[in-house]
Rosetta silent file (secondary structure, phi, psi, omega in degrees, C-alpha in Angstrom):
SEQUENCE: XXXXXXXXXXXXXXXXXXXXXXXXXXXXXXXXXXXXXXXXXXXXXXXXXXXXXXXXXXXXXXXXXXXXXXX
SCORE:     score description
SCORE:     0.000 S_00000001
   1 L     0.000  155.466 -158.634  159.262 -240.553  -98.310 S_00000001
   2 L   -85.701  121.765  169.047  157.160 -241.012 -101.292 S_00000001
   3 L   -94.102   -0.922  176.469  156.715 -237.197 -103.342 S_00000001
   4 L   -60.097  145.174  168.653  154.226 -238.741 -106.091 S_00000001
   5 L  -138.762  150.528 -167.665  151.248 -236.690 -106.162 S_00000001
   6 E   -89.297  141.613  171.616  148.344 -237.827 -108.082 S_00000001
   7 E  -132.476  138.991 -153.359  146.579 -235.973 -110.681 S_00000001
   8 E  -127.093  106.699  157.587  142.836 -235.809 -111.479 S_00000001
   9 L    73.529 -146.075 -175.794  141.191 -232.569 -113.625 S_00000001
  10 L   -97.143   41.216  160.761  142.519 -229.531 -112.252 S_00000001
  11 E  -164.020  155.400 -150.738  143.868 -231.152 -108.847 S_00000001
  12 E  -132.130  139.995 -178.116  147.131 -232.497 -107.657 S_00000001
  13 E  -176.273  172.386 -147.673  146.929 -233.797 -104.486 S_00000001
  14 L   179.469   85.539 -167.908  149.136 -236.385 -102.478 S_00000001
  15 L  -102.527  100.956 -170.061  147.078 -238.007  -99.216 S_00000001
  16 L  -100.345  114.932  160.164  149.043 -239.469  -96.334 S_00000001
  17 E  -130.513  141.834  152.564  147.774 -240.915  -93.003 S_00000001
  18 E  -107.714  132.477 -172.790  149.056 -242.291  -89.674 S_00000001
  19 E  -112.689  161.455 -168.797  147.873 -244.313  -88.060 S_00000001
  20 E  -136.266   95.504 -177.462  148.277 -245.721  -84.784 S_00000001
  21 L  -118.353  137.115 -177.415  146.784 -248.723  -82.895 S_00000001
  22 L  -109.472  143.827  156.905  147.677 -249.631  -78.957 S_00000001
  23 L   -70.033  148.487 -163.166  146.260 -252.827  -77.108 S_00000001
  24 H   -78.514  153.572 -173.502  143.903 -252.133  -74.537 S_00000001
  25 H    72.624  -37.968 -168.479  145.551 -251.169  -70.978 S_00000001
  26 H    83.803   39.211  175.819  148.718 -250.986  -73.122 S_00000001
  27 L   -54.728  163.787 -170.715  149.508 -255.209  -72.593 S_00000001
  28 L  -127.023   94.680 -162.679  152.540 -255.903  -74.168 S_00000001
  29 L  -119.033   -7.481  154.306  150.793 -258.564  -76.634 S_00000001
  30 L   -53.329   51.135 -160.516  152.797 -257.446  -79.970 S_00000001
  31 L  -126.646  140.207  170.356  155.095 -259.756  -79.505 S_00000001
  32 H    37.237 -130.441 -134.846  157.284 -262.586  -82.205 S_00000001
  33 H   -83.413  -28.399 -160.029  154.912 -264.112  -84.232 S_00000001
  34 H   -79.692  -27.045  171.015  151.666 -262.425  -83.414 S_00000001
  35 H   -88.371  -34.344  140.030  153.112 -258.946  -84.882 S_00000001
  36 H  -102.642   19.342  124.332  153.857 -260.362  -87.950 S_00000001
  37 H   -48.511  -57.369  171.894  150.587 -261.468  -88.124 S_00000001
  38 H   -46.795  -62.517 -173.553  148.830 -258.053  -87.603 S_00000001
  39 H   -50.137  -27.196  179.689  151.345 -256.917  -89.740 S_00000001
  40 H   -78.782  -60.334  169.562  150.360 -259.594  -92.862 S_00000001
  41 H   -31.223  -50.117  176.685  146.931 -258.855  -92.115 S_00000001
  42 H   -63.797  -53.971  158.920  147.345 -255.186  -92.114 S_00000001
  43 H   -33.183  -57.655 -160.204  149.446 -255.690  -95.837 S_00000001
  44 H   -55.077  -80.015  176.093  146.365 -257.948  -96.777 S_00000001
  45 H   -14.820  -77.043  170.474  143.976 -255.476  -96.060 S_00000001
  46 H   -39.101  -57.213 -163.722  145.766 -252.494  -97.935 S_00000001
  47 H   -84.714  -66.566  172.626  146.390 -253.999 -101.237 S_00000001
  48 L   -92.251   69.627  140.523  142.740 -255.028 -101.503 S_00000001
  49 L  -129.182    3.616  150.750  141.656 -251.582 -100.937 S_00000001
  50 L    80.024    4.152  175.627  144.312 -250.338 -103.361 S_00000001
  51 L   -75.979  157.211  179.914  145.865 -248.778 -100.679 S_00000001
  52 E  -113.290  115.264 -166.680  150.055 -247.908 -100.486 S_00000001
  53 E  -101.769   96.329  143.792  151.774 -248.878  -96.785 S_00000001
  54 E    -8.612  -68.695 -179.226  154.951 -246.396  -96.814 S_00000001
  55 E  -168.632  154.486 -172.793  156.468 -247.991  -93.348 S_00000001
  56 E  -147.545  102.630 -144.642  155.480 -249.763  -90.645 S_00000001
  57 E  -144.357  162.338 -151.722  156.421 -250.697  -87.369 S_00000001
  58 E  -129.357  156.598  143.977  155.396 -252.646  -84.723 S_00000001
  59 L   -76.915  170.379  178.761  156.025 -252.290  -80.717 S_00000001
  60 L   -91.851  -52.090  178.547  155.518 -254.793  -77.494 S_00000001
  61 L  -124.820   27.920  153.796  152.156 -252.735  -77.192 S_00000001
  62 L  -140.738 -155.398  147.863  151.505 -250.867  -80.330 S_00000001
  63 E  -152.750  148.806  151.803  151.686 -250.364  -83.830 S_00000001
  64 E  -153.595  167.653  173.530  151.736 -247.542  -86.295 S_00000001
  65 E  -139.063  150.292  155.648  151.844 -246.651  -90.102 S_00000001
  66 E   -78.519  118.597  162.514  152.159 -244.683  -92.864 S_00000001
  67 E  -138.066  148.080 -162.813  149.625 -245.010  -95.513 S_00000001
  68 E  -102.080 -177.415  176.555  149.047 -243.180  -99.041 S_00000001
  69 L   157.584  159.994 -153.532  145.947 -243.656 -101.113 S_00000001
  70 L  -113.215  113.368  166.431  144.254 -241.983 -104.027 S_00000001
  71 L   -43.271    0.000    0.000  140.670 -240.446 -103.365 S_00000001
C-alpha cells in the first residue's frame, strides 16, 4: 500500500477510497472482455481527473477499487 501523504500549508493528509460497484440483481455480466473494458474505462476516467488507482479487481458480478487522490 501506498504511505505517501501529501503536503499543503500546515496539513499532511493521505485520502483513500473504495469503492465498489455490483450489476443490478447481481447478473454475472463481468465477464472476459467486457471487464476489461470497465476496467480501461475506469483507468481512463482516473488519470483525467488526476486521480491514483492503487488495485483493482473485477468479479462475474462486481467490481471494486482502491483509489488515492489529492484534495
Amino acid at each position: 500500500m501506498d504511505n505517501r501523504y501529501y503536503r499543503h500549508n500546515r496539513r499532511k493528509y493521505s485520502l483513500k477510497v473504495h469503492i465498489v460497484l455490483v450489476t443490478k440483481y447481481r447478473k454475472q455480466l463481468l465477464q472476459g472482455s467486457i471487464a476489461d473494458d470497465v476496467k480501461q474505462k475506469i483507468l481512463d476516467i482516473a488519470n483525467t481527473r488526476g486521480y491514483e488507482i492503487i488495485a483493482m479487481e473485477t468479479d462475474k458480478d462486481h467490481i471494486h477499487f482502491l483509489l488515492s487522490y489529492d484534495a
